[in-house]
Backbone as CSV, one residue per row, in Angstrom:
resi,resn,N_x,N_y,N_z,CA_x,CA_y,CA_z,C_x,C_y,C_z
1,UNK,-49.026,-0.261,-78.119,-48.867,0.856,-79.015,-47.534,0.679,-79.721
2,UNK,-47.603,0.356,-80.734,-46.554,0.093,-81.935,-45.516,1.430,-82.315
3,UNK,-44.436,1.159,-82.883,-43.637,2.687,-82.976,-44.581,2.873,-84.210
4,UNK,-44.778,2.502,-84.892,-45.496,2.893,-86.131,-46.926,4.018,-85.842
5,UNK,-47.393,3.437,-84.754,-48.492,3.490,-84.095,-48.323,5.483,-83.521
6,UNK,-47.423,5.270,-82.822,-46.749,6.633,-82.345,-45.827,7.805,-83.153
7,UNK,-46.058,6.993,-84.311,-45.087,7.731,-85.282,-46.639,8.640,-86.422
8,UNK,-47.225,8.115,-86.333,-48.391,8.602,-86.648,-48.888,10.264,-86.626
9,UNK,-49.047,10.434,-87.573,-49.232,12.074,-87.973,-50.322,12.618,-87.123
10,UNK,-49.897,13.253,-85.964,-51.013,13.798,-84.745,-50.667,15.359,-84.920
11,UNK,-51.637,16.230,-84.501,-52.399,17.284,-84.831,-51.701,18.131,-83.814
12,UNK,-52.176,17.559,-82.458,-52.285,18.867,-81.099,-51.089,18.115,-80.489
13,UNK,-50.492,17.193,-81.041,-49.566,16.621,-80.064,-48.372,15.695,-80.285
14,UNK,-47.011,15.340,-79.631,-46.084,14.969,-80.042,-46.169,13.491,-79.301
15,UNK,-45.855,12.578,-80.383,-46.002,11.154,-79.480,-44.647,10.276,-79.406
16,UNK,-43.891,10.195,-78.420,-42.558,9.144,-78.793,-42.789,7.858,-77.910
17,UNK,-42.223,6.859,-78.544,-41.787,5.861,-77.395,-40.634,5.633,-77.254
18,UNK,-40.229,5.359,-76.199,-38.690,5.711,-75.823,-38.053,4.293,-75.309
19,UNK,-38.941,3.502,-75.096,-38.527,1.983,-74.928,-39.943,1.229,-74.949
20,UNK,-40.265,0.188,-74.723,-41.245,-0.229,-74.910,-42.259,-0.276,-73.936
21,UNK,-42.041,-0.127,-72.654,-42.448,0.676,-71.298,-43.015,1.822,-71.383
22,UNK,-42.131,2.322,-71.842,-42.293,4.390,-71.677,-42.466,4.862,-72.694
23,UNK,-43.369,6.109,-72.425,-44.330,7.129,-73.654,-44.051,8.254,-73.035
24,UNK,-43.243,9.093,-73.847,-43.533,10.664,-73.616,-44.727,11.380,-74.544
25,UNK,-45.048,12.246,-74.315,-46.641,12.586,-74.877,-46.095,14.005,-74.608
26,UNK,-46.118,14.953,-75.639,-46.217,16.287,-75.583,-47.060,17.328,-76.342
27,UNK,-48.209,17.677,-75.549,-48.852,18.520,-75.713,-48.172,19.636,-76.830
28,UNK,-48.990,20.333,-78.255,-48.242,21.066,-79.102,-48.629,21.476,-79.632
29,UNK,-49.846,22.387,-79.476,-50.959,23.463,-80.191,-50.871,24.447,-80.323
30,UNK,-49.749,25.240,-80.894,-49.629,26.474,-80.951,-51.023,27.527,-80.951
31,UNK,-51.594,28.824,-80.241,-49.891,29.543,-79.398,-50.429,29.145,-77.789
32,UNK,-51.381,28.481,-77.585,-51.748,28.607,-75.944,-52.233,26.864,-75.575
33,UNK,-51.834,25.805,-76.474,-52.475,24.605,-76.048,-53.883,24.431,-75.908
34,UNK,-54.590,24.916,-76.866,-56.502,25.291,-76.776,-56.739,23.688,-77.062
35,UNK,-57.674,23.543,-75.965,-58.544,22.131,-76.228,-59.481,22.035,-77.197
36,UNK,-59.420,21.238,-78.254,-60.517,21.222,-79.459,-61.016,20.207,-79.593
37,UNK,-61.639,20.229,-80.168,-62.912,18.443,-81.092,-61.608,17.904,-81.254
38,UNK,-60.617,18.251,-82.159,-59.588,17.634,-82.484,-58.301,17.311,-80.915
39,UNK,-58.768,17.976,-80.313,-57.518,17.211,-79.125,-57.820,16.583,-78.816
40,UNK,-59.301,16.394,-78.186,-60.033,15.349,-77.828,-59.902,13.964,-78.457
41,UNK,-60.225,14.062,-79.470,-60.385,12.914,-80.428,-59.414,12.056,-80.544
42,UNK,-57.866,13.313,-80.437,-56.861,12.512,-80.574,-56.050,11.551,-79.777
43,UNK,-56.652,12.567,-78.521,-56.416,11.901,-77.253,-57.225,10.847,-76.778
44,UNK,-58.694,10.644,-77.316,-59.299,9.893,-76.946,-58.734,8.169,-78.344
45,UNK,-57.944,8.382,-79.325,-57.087,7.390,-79.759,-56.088,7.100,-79.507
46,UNK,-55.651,8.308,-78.580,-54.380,7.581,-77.647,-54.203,6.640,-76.126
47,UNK,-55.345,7.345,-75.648,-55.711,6.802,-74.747,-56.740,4.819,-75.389
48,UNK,-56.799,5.132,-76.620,-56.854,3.560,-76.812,-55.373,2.708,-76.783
49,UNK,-54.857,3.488,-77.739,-54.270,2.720,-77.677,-52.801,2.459,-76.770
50,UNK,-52.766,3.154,-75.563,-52.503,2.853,-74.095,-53.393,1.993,-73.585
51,UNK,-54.347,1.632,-73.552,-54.983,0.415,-73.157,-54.805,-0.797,-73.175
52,UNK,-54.573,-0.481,-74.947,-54.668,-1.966,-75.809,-53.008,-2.326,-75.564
53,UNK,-52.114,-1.414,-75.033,-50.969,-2.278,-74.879,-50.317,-2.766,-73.450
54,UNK,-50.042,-4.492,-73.887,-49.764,-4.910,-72.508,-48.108,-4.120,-71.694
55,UNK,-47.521,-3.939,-72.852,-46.029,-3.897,-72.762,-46.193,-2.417,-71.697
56,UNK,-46.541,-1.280,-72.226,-46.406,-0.069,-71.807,-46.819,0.401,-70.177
57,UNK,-45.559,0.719,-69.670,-46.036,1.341,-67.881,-46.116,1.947,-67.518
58,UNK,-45.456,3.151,-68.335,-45.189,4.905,-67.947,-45.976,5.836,-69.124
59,UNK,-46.434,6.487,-68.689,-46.749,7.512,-69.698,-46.541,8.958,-69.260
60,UNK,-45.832,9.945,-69.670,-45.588,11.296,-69.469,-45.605,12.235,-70.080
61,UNK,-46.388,13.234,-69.677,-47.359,14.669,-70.176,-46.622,15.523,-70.178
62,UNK,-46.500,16.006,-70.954,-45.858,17.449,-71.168,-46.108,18.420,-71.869
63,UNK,-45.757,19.375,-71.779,-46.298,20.528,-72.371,-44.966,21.253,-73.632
64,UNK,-45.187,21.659,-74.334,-44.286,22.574,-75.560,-44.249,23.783,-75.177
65,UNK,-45.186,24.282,-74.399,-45.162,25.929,-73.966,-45.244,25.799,-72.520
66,UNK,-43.868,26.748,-72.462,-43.870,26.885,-71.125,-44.408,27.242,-69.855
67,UNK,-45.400,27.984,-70.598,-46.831,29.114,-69.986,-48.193,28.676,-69.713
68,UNK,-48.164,27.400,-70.773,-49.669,26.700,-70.848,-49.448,25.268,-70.825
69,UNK,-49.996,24.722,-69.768,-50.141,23.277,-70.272,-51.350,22.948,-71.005
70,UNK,-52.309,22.525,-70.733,-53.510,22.648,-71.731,-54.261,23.945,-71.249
71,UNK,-54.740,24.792,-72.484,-55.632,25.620,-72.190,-57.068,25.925,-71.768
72,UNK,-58.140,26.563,-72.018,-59.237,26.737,-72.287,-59.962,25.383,-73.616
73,UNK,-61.217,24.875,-72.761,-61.883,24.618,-74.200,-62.471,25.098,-75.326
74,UNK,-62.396,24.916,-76.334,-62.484,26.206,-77.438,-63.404,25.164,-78.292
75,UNK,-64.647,25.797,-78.656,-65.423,25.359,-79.300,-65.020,25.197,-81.315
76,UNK,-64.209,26.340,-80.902,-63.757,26.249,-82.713,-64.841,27.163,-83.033
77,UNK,-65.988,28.208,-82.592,-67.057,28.784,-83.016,-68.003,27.695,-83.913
78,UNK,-67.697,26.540,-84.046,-68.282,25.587,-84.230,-68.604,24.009,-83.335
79,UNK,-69.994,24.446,-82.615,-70.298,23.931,-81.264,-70.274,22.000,-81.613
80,UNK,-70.888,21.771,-83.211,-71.198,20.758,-83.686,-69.853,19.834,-84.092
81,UNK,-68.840,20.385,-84.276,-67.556,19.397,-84.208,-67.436,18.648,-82.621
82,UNK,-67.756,19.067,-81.933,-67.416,18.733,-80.694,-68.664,17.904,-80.314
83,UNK,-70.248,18.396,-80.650,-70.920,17.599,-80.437,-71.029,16.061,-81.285
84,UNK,-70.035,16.521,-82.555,-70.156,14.833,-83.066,-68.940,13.768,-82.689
85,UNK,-68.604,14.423,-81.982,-67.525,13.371,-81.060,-68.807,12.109,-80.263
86,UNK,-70.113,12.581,-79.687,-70.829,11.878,-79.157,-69.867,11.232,-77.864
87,UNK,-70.399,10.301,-77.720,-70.033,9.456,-76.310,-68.967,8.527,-76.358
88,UNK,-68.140,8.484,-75.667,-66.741,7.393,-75.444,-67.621,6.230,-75.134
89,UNK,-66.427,4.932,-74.790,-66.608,3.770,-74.275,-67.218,3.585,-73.136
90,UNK,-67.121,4.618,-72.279,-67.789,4.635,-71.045,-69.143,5.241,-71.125
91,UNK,-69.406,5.739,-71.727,-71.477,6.387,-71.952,-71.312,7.929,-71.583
92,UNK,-70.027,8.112,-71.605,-69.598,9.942,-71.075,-69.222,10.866,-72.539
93,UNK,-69.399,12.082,-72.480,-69.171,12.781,-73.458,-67.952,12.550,-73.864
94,UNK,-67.335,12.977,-74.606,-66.039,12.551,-75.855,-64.969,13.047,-74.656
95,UNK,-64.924,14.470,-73.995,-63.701,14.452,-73.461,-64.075,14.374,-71.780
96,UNK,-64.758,14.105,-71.358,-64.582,13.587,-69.876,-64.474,11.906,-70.174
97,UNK,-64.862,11.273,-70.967,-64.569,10.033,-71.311,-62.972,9.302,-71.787
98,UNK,-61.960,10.460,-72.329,-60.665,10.461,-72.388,-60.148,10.619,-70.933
99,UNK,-60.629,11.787,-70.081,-60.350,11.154,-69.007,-60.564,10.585,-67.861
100,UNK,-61.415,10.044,-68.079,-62.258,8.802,-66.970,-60.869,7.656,-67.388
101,UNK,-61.328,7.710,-69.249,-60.546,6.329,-69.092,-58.845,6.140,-68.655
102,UNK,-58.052,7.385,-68.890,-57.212,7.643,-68.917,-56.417,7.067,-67.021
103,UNK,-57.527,7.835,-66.378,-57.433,7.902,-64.944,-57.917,5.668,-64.589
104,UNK,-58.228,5.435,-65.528,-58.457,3.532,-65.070,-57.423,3.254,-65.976
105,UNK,-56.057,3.566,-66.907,-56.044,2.879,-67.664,-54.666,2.235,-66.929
106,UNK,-54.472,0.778,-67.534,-53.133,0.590,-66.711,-51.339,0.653,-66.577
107,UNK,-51.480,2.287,-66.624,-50.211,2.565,-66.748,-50.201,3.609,-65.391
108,UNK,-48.691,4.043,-65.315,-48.625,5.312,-64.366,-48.655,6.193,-65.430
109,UNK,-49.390,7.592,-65.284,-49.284,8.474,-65.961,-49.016,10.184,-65.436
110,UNK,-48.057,10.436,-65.614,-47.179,11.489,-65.195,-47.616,12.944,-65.517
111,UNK,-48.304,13.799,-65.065,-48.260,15.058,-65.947,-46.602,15.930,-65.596
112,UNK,-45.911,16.365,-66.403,-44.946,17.074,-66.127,-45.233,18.844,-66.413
113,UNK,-45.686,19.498,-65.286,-45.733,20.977,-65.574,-45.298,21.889,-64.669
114,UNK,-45.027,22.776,-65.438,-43.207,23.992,-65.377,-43.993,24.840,-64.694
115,UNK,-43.532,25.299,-64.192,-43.967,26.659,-63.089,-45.028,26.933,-62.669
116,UNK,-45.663,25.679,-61.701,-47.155,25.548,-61.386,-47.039,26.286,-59.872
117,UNK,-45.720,25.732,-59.171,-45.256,26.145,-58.202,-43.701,26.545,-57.556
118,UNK,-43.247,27.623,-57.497,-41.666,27.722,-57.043,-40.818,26.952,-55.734
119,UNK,-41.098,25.838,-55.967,-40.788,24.739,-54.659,-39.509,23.831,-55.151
120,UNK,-38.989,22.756,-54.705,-38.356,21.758,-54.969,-38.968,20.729,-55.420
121,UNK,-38.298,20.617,-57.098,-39.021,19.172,-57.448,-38.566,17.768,-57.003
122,UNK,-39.639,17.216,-56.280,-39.435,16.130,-55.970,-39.431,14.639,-57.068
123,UNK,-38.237,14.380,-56.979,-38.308,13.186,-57.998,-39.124,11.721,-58.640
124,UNK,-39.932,11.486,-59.007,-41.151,10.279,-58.582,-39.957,9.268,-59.698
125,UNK,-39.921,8.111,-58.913,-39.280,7.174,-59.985,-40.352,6.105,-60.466
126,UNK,-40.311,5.596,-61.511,-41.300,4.584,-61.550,-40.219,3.166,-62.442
127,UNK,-40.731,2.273,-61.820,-40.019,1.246,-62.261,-40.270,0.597,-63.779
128,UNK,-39.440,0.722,-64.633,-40.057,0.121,-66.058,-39.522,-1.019,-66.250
């Protein structure tokens, strides 16, 4: 995944690379993070192109709102945007297929979310 690549005008979400290893990814759908045809989609081209790169080891999720990491799926009152996503690479609908592949792809991938639980965060290091 190229900086060019990540610099790329995305919709529901913020994309940086921060070295050539590491991807921060931040979720950014104003006002509640609603899952759409369009998050999907976008995610299901990000999740390519995390695949397609050998260089990259880390990837980390985050959220813009402090309250929501991803929300509800939201049809958009239009059921047919979502049904023309059709089937990923794997023969699965558009967004269980983002994350099937997501969950095989070969990086570590981090979700980072804020007040899931009032505990001590434990630090995960990953080597880049």
């Amino acid at each position: 995944m190229s900086t060019t690549e990540t610099k790329r005008s995305w919709t529901h979400c913020r994309v940086e690379r921060r070295n050539p290893r590491y991807c921060h990814v931040t979720f950014d759908h104003p006002p509640i993070n609603t899952i759409t045809a369009t998050t999907v989609a976008e995610l299901g081209d990000l999740v390519g192109l995390i695949e397609q790169d050998p260089d990259l080891r880390v990837v980390v999720f985050d959220s813009a709102n402090r309250d929501f990491y991803l929300a509800h799926y939201d049809l958009e009152n239009d059921p047919s945007r979502t049904e023309a996503l059709g089937v990923g690479p794997t023969g699965l609908s558009a967004w269980i297929d983002v994350l099937v592949r997501l969950a095989r792809a070969p990086v570590v991938s981090i979700a980072s979310i804020r007040g899931a639980r009032p505990r001590r965060r434990k630090r995960v290091r990953a080597r880049l």
